[in-house]
C-alpha positions as CSV (number, residue, x, y, z in Angstrom):
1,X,11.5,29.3,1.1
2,X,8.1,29.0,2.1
3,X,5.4,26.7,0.3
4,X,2.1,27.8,-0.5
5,X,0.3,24.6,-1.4
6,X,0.0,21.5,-0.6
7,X,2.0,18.9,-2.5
8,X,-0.6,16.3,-4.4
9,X,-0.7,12.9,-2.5
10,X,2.2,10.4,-3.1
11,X,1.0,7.8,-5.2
12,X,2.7,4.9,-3.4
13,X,0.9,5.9,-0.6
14,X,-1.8,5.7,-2.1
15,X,-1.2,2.6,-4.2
16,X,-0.3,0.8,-0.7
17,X,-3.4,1.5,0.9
18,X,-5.3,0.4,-2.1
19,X,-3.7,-2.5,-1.8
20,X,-4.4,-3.1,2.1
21,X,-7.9,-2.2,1.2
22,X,-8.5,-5.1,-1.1
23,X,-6.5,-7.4,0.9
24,X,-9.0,-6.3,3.9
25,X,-12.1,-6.7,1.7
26,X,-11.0,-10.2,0.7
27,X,-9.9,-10.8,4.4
28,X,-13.7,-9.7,6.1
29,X,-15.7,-11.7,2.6
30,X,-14.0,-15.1,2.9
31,X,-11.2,-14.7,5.6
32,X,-8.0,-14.1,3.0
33,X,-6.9,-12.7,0.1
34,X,-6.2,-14.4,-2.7
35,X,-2.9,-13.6,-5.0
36,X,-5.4,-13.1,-8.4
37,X,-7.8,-10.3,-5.9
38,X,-3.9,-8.8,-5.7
39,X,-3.5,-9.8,-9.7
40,X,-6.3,-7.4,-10.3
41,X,-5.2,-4.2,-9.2
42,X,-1.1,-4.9,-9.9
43,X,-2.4,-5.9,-13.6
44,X,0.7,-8.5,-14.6
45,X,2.2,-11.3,-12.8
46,X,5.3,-10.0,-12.5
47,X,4.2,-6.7,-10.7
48,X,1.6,-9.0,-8.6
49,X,4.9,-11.0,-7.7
50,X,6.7,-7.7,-6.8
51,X,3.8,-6.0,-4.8
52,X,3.4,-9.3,-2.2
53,X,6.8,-9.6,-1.7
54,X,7.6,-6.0,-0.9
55,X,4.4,-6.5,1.3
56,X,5.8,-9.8,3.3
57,X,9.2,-8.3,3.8
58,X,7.9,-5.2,5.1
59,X,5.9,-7.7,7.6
60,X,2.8,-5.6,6.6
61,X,0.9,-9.1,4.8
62,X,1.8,-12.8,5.4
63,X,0.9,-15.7,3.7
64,X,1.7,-17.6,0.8
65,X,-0.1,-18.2,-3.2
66,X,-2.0,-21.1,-2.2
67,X,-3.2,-20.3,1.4
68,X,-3.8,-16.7,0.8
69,X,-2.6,-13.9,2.0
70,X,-3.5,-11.9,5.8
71,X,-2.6,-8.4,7.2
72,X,-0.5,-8.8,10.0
73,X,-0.7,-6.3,13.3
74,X,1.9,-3.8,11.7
75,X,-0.1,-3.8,8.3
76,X,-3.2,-2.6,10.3
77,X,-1.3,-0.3,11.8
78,X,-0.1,1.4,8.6
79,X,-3.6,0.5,7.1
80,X,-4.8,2.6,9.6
81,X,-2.5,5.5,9.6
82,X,-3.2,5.8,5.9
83,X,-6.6,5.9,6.2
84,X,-6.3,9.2,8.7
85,X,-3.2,10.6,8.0
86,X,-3.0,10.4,4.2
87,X,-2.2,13.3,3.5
88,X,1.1,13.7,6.0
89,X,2.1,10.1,4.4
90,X,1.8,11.8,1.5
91,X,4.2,14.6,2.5
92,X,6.9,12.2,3.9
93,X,7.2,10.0,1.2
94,X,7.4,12.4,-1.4
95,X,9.8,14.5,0.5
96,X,11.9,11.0,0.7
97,X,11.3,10.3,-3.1
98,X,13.1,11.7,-6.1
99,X,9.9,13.7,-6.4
100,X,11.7,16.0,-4.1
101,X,13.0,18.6,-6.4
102,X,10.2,18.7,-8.5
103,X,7.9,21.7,-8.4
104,X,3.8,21.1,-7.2
């Protein structure tokens, strides 16, 4: 079956690029990020906590609390991709999701 329209953009696409956009905006002000800049946007600790490590074991940040945090090559890579390509990201990871079978 063909689709018509586009399926909205995945939100954790979009969530991680919001999140490699402040990390870069902290990175170019002062030279790192900071895990409160992170704080702000995740709102709680705990998802703060969760959000940094999913980013360090997916190589995309590196760092620790105290030094700060850094993109790494392969997170400006992906930075980059979903700058341009948000849209297909989009696709991909809702087609992967259990978004799937939900009608757009």
């Amino acid at each position: 079956m063909r689709r018509y329209r586009r399926p909205p953009p995945s939100r954790a696409a979009e969530r991680l690029r919001e999140y490699l956009d402040i990390i870069e905006s902290m990175q170019v002000k002062r030279g790192y990020a900071l895990w409160f800049d992170i704080y702000r946007r995740a709102g709680n600790p705990r998802q703060t906590d969760s959000t940094i490590k999913y980013l360090e074991e997916n190589g995309l940040i590196e760092g620790n609390k105290t030094d700060g945090y850094r993109k790494t090559k392969k997170g400006e890579s992906w930075h980059e991709i979903l700058r341009k390509h948000r849209d297909l990201v989009g696709v991909l990871t809702r087609e992967l999701s259990g978004d799937r079978r939900r009608r757009w």
